[in-house]
N, C-alpha and C positions, 0 to 999 in steps of 0.2 A: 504493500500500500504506500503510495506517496504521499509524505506528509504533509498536511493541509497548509503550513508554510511556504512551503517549494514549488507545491501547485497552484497558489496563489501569483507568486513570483515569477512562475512562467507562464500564467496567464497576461498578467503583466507586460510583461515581456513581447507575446506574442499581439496584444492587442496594440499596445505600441507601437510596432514594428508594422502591424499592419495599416494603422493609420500614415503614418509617413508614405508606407509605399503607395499607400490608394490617392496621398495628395499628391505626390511625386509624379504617377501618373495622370492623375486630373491634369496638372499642366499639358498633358502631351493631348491628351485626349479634344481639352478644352480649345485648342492647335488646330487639331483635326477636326471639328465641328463646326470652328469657323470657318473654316479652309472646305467644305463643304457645300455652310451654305452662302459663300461666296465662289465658289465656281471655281476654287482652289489645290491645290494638292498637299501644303500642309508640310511641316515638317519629314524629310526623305534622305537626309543623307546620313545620318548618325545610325550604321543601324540599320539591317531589314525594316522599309518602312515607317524609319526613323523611329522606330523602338528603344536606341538609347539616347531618343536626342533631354529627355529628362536626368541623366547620368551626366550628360555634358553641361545643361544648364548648371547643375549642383555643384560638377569642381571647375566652373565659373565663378562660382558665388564665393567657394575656397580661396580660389587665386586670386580674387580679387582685390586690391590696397583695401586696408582698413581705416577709415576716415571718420575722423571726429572731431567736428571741426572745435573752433576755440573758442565761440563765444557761447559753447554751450554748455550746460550743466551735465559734467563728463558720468558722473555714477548714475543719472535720471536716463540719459541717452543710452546707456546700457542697457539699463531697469525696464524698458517700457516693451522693448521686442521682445525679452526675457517674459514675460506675464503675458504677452498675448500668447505665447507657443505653449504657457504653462498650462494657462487654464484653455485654452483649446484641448491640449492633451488629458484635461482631468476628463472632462466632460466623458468618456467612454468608460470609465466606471462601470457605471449602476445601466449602462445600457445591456438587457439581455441579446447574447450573440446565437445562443440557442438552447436549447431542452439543459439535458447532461447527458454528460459522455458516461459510460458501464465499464470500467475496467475490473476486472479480478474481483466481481462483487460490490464494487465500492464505486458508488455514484458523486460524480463532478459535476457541478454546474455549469455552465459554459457563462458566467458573470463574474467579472471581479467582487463586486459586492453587492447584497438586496436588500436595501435599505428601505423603509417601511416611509420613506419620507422624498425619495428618489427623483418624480418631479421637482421637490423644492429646493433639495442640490443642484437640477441641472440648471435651476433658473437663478439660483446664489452665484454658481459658478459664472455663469454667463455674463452678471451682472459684474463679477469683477472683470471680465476681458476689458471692458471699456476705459479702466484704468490705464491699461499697455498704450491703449491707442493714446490716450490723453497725456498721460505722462512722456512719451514720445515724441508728441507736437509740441509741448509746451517747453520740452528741456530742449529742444535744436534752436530755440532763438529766432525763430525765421517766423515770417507773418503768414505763409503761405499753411507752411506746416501748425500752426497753431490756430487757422482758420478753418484745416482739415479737421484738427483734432476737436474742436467744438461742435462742429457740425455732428461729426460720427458722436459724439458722445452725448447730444440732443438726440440726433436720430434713435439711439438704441436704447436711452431713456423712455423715450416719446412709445415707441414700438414694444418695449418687454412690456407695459399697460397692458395692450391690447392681448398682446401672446400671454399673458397670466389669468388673463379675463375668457380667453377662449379656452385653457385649461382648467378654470373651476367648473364650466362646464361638462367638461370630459370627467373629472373628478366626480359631479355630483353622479353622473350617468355610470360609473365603473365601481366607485363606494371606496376607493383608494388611491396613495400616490407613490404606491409599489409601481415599478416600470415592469416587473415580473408577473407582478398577479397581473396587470391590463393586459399583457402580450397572453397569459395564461386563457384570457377571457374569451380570445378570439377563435375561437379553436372555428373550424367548417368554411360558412360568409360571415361570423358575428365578429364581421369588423365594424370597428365602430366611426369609418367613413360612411356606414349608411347612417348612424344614429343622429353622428356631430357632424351634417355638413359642412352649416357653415363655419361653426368652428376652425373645422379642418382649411377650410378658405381662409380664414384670417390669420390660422397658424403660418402657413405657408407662406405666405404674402408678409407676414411677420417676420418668418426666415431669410429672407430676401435682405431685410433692414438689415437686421439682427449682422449678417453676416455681408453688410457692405455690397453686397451685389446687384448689378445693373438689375432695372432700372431705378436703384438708390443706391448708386456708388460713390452718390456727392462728396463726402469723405475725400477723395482720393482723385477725381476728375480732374485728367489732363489740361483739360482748355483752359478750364476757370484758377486751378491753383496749382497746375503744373507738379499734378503727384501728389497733393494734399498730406498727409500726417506722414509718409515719409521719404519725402521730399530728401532730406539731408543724409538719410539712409543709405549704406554702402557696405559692399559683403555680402557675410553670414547674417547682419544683425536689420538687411533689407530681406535680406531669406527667408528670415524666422517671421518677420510681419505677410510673406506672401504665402509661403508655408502654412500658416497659422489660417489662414484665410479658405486657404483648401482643406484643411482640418475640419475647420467648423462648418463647410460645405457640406463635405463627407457624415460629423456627427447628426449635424438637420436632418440631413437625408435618412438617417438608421433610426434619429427619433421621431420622423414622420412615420416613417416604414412601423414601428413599434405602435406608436398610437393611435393609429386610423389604420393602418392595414396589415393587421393579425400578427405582427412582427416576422416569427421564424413559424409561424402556420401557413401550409397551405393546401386550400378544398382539394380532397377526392383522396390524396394520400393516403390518408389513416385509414382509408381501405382495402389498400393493398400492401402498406406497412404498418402494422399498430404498433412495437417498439421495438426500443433498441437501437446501436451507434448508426446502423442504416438511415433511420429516421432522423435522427439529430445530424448528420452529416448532411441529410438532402433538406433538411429546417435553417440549416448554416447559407447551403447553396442560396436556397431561397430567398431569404434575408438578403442578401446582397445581390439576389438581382435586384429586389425591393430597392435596394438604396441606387443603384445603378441607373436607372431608370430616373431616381430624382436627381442624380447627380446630373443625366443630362439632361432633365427637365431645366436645372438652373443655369446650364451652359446656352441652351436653346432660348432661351428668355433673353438672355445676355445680346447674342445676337442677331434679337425677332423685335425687341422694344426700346424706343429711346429713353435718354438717361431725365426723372423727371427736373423741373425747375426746385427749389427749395420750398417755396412757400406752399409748393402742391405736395411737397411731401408730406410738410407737418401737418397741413389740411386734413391730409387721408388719415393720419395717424390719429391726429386728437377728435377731429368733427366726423370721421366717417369708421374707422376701426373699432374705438373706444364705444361708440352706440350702440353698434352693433353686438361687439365682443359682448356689450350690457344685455344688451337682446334677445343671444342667445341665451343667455343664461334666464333671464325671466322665461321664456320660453320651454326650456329644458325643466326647468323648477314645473311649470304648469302642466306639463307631459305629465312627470314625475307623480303628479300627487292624480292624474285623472285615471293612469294606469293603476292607483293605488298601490307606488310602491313607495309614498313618503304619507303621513297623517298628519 
């Protein structure tokens, strides 16, 4: 039996290991999608197919001079790419990756940890990224990068509102903020994208914000602040904010896939496997094509919709999300008590 320390630690390990590699390729993929649907070929010389042109971006980022400039607050500038790659990487925790694996009698879960509270880590954790970005734009000195860094930390303020407001709904509907018992819940079609539409709509669109991406990349927008928060960024320590960005791409993606679409369940199976590593290995597959799919849902977005103005974002956020997100949940609550499952 392997002790519950060591399998812990190489869970660890392997979940790490695979986030990197899934944002490592996102670059390359994300390459090839635009290069698609501009009528392109995309990265091709690194590499069958350009398969390692992501190997070559990364000992780019190595080789590259190390720049920090002078007028800037040297340990802050450090601090800030540091904390966005942290807590991007905390966030896969408490995310269930699958069932548990059966070795020698002795069942493993396929989760780092099943905390009984697990939505309100992902949304603590999330809420500290914004520090990296802010602490980043404000230590470089520079107007540009410290006009990025308010924005992005308006926006994901403005935006976790709405994304908290469509999860109590999910909460009231599921009766938990275990990531495990909800994924548990889904078992056949009882996902809970039929229950929590629009929930699921505002989640999504939430995600978007949340993680800087078109069409609310203002943050970071070439034209207007020319690379916004990190602008003065060079290296590894410009890696880790891009990096970071593909991370939390990648985690949206596993936690939409978790909570609106059955997570590592999928219909018609459990009638031809009911247990065992068979099953948890094709619950694994599963799951990630789930995320795959939004991975390039968010790529596809990227290059299908233009980037909005600022005052239309906050718009959307505070006068159209926030009512909504309230809506739901009045709504969910009125369901709740006519089915008779609240008095």
């Amino acid at each position: 039996m392997v002790p519950f320390i060591v399998y812990k630690l190489i869970l660890v390990i392997v979940v790490f290991s695979v986030s990197l590699v899934v944002a490592m390729y996102s670059t390359y993929a994300e390459r090839k999608v635009a290069a698609f649907m501009q009528d392109r070929l995309g990265p091709n010389r690194a590499g069958p197919f350009g398969i390692l042109q992501p190997v070559a971006d990364g000992v780019k980022m190595f080789m590259k001079e190390e720049i920090i400039p002078d007028v800037s607050n040297k340990w802050l500038f450090v601090l800030g790419p540091c904390i966005a790659m942290m807590t991007a990487l905390m966030t896969g925790v408490v995310i269930p990756w699958g069932s548990s694996l059966v070795i020698k009698g002795q069942s493993y879960p396929l989760q780092i940890t099943d905390i009984n509270i697990g939505i309100l880590y992902l949304l603590g954790v999330v809420s500290i990224g914004v520090y990296g970005i802010m602490i980043g734009g404000w230590a470089s000195n520079n107007k540009y990068s410290l006009l990025g860094a308010i924005r992005a930390s308006s926006q994901m303020i403005s935006y976790e509102l709405a994304m908290g407001f469509s999860i109590i709904a999910l909460v009231m509907h599921t009766g938990t903020l275990s990531l495990r018992e909800i994924s548990a819940m889904q078992t056949g079609w009882h996902w809970n994208i039929f229950y929590q539409p629009l929930g699921f709509l505002i989640f999504i669109i939430c995600a978007f914000a949340e993680t800087n991406r078109a069409p609310f990349d203002l943050p970071e927008c070439e034209s207007e602040l020319i690379g916004g928060y990190h602008t003065e960024f060079s290296s590894m320590k410009l890696g880790f904010y891009l990096f970071a960005e593909y991370i939390n791409m990648f985690i949206s993606s596993a936690v939409i896939s978790t909570l609106y679409f059955g997570g590592y369940h999928m219909p018609f199976i459990g009638r031809f496997i009911h247990e065992g590593n068979w099953l948890t290995l094709l619950g694994i597959v599963f799951l990630f094509a789930k995320i795959s799919f939004f991975i390039f849902f968010f790529m596809w977005v990227r290059w299908t919709i233009p980037r909005f103005r600022y005052d239309q974002l906050m718009h959307l956020g505070w006068r159209i999300l926030i009512p909504l997100s309230l809506l739901n949940i009045a709504i969910t609550g009125v369901v709740m008590y006519l089915t008779g499952r609240i008095v």
